[in-house]
C-alpha positions as CSV (number, residue, x, y, z in Angstrom):
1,X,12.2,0.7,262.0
2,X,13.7,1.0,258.8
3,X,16.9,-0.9,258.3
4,X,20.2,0.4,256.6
5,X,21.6,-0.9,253.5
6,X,24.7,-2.6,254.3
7,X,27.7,-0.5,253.0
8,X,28.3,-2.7,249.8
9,X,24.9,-1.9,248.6
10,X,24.9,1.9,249.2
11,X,24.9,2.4,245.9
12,X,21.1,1.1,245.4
13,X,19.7,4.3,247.5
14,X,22.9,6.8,246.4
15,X,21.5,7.2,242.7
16,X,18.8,8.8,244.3
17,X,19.8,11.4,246.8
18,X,20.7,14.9,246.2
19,X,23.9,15.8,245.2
20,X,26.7,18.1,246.3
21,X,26.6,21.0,244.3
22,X,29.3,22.4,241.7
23,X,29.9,25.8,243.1
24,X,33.9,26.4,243.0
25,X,35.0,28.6,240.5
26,X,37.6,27.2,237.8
27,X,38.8,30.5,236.3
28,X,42.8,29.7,235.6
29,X,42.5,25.7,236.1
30,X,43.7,23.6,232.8
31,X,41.9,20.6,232.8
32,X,42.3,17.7,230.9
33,X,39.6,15.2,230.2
34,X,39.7,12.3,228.0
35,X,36.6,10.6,226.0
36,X,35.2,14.5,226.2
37,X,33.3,14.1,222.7
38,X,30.6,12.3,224.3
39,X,28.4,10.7,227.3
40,X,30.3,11.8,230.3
41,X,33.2,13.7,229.4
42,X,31.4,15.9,227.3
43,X,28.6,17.2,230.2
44,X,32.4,17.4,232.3
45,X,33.5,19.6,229.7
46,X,30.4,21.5,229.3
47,X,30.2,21.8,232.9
48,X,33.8,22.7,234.2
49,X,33.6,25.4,230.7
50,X,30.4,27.2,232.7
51,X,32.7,27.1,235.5
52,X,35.3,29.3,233.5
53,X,38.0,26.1,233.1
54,X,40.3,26.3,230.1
55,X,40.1,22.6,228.6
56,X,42.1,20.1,226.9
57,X,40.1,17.8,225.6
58,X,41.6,14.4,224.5
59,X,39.3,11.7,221.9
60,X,40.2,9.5,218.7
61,X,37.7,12.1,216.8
62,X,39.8,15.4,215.1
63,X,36.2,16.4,214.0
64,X,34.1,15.7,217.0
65,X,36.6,17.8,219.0
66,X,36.6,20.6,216.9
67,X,33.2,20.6,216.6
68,X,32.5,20.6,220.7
69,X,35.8,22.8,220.9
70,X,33.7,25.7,218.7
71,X,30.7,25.0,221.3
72,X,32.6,25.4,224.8
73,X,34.5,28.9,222.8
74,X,31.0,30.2,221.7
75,X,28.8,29.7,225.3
76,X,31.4,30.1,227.6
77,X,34.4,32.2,226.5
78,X,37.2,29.6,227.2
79,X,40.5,28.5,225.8
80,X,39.9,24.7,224.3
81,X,42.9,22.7,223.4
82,X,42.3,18.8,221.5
83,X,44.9,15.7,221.6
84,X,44.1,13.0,219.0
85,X,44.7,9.6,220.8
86,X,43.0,6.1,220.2
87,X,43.2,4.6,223.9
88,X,43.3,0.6,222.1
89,X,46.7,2.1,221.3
90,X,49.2,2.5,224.2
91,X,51.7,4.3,221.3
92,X,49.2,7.0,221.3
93,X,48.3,7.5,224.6
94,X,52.0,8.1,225.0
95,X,52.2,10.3,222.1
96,X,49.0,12.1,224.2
97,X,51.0,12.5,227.0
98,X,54.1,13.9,225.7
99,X,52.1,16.5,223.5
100,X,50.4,17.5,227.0
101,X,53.7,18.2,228.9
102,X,55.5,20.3,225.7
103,X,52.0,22.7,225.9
104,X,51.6,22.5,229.2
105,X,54.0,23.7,231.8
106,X,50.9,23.4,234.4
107,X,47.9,20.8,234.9
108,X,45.7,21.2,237.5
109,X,42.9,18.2,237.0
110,X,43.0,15.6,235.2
111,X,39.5,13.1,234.6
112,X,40.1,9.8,232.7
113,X,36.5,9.4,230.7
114,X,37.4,7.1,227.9
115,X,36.0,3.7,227.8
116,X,34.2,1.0,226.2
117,X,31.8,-2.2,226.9
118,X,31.9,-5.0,224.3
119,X,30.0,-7.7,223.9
120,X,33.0,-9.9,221.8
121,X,36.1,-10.5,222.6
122,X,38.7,-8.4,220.5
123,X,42.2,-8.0,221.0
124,X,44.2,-5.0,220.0
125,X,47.2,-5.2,217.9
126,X,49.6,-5.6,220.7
127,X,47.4,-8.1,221.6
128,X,46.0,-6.8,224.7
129,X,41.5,-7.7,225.2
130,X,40.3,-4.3,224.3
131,X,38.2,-3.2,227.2
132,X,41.3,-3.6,229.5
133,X,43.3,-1.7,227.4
134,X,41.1,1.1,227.1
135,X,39.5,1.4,230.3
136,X,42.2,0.6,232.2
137,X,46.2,0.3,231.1
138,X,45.2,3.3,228.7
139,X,44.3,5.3,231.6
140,X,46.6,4.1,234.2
141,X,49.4,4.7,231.8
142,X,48.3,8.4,230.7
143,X,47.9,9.1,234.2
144,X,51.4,7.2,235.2
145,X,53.1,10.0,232.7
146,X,51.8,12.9,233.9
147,X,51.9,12.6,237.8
148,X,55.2,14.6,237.5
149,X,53.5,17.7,235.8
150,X,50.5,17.1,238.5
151,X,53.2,17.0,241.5
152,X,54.9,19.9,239.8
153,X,51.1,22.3,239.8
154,X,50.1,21.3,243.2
155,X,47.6,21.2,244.5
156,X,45.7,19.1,241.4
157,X,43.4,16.3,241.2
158,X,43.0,12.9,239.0
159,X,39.8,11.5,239.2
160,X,39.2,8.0,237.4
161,X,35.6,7.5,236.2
162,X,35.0,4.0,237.1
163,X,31.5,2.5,237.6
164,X,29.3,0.1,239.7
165,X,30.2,-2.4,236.9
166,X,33.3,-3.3,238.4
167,X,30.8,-5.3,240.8
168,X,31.0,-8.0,238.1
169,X,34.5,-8.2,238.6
170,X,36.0,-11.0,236.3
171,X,39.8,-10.0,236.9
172,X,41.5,-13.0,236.5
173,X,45.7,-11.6,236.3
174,X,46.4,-15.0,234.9
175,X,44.1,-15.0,232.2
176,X,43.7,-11.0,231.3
177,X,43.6,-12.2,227.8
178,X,40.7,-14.3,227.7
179,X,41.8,-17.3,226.6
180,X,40.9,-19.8,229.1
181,X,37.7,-18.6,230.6
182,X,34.2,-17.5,228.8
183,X,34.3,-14.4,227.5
184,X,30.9,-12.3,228.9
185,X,31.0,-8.1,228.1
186,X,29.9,-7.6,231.7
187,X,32.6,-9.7,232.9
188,X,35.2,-8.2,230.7
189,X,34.1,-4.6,231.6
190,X,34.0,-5.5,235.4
191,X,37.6,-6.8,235.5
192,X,39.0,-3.3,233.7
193,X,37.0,-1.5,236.4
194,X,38.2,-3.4,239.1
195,X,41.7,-3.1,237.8
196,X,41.4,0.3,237.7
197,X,39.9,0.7,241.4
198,X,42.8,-1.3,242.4
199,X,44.9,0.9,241.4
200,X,43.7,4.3,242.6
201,X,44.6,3.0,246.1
202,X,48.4,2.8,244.8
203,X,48.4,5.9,243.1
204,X,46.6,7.5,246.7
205,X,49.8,5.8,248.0
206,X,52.1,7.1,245.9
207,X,51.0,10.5,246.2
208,X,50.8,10.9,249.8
209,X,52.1,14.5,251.1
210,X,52.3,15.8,247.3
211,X,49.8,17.9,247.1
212,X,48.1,15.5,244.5
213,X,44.9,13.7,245.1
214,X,43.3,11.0,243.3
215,X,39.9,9.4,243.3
216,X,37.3,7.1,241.4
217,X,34.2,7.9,240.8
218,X,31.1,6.3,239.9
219,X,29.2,9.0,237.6
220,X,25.6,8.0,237.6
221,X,23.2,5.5,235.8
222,X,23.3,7.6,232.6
223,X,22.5,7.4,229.3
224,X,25.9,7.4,227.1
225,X,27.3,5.7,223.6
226,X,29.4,3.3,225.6
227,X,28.7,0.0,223.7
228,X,27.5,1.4,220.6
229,X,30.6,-0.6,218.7
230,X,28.2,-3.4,219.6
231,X,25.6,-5.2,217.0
232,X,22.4,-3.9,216.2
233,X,20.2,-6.1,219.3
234,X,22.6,-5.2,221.8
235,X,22.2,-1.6,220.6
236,X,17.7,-2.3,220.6
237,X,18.0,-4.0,223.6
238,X,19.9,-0.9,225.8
239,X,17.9,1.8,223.7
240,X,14.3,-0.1,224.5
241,X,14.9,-1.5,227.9
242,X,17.9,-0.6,229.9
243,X,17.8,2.8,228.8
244,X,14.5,3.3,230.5
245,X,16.2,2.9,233.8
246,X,18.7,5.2,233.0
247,X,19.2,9.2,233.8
248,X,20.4,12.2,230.9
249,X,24.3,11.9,231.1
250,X,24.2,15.6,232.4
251,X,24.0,15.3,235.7
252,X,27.1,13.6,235.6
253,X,29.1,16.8,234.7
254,X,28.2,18.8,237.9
255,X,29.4,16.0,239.8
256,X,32.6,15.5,238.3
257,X,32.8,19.5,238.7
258,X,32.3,19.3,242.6
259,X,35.0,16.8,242.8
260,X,37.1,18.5,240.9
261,X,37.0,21.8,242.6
262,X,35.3,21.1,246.4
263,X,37.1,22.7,248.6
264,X,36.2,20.5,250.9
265,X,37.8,17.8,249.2
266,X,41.4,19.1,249.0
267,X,42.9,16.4,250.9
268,X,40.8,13.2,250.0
269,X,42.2,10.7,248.5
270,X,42.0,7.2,247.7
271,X,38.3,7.0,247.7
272,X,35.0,5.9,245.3
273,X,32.4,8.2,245.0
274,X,28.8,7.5,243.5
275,X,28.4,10.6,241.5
276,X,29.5,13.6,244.9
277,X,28.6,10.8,248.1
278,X,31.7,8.3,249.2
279,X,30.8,4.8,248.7
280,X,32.4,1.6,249.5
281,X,33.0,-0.2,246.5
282,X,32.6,-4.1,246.5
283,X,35.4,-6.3,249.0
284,X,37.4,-7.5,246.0
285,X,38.0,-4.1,244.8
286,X,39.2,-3.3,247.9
287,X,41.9,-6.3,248.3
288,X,45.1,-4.5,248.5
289,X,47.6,-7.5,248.2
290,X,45.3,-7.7,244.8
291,X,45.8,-4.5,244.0
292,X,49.6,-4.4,244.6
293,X,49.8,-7.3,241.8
294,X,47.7,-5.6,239.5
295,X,50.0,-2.5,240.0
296,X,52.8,-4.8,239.3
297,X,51.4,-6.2,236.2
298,X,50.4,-3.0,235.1
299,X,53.8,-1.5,235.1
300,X,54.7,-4.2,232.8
301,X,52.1,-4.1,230.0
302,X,52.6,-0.3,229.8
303,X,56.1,-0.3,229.4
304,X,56.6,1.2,232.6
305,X,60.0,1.0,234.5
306,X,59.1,-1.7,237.7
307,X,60.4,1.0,240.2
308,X,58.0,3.7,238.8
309,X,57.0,6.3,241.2
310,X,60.0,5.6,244.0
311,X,61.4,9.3,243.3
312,X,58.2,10.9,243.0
313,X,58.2,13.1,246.3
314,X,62.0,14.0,245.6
């Protein structure tokens, strides 16, 4: 007899099955997608564009964006929008998402893309370690801004691509800095992760009986540019040996398609996918008394007023 996987490690038989297919239409739908010059939020752009969505794509790069912008106009047909913002800088993100609600009277999906791995510590220049800041206040705070605008075009969707890296975990609230424990890129990237998982399930809260649903997603062992800031052997060593392992980063964007548009999906909420299959992510990701202290501390290093969210459902 041939014995199940316990549900934790799911995720070593889920890279391999077949996968839901992208079949919804997304004529009319203004998504948003940040890191979308690149990896995983380009095949999501390229993907929800053969789907007929009009995009607003959001990266650091004026010239990358223009230069995918010209490539979604000329194969599909759509209407593509770009927001400069560096995600290592909260002022931006901000700046993103006030830009976004003067063009926008409407958003119907957002996906949160961006991020980074890092082999050495940095800090930004608001002194925040660099991979938290991008892959996760950056994110929750973007998405904290906008939940309004989402409430407002209901029914919409945020999906947050996380990974199975936040297995490594490393979230220490007392030390988010670094300062007093080892620094390890693993452990630095599994911590943002993990943050961000924990705080999907507050958002899922949040927005219960809204109209708005929010999920993480795993999108695939794939072959992206994440950690290319790093030095030349990491770079070797992930080209030559890792990279073997790994799958083309397009079958990431029909996955993030079907959970954006499934309409099968409309009310779930709250939950981690592995590319289109529900997955339980690892125990501490799911600690909810955790969670409710990162959402705390989260508030506070974007800025955000403590009672966020209390008069979101009116």
């Amino acid at each position: 007899m041939k014995r199940e996987l316990p549900d934790e490690l799911k995720f070593l038989t889920n890279r391999n099955l077949p996968q839901k297919p992208f079949a919804k239409s997304m004529n009319g739908k203004i998504c948003v997608i940040t890191g979308a010059t690149s990896g995983v939020g380009l095949e999501t752009a390229r993907a929800l564009a053969s789907h007929g969505a009009q995009l607003v794509l959001v990266s650091r790069s004026q010239e990358k964006a223009d230069r995918i912008a010209r490539e979604l106009r000329s194969m599909w047909n759509i209407e593509v929008d770009s927001i400069l913002a560096d995600f290592s800088d909260l002022d931006q993100v901000r700046q993103a998402a006030n830009t976004l609600l003067e063009r926008y009277p409407r958003i119907d999906v957002l996906i949160n893309c961006a991020g980074m791995h890092s082999t050495r510590k940095t800090h930004t220049p608001a002194g925040f370690e660099t991979v938290f800041c991008v892959n996760h206040l950056a994110s929750f705070l973007l998405t904290a801004l906008l939940l309004d605008r989402m409430i407002a075009s209901s029914p919409s969707r945020i999906i947050q691509v996380n990974s199975e890296g936040h297995r490594f975990n490393g979230l220490d609230l007392g030390d988010l800095s670094w300062q007093k424990r080892h620094y390890t890129g693993l452990r630095s990237y599994g911590a943002s992760k993990t943050a961000q998982l924990l705080t999907v399930w507050e958002f899922a809260d949040l927005l219960q009986d809204t109209g708005v649903t929010i999920n993480a997603v795993h999108p695939g062992d794939v072959k992206t540019n994440i950690g290319n800031n790093n030095g030349w052997l990491y770079r070797i060593f992930t080209h030559y040996v890792t990279g073997l392992f790994l799958k083309d980063a397009v079958i990431s964007g029909p996955a993030l398609g079907y959970l954006a548009s499934a309409p099968e999906l409309a009310a779930v909420s709250g939950q981690f996918f592995h590319l289109t299959h529900e997955e339980k992510p690892a125990p501490h990701a799911l600690d909810r008394e955790m969670g409710q202290r990162v959402w705390v501390t989260s508030l506070q290093l974007t800025g955000l007023p403590a009672d966020f969210g209390k008069d979101l459902r009116g």
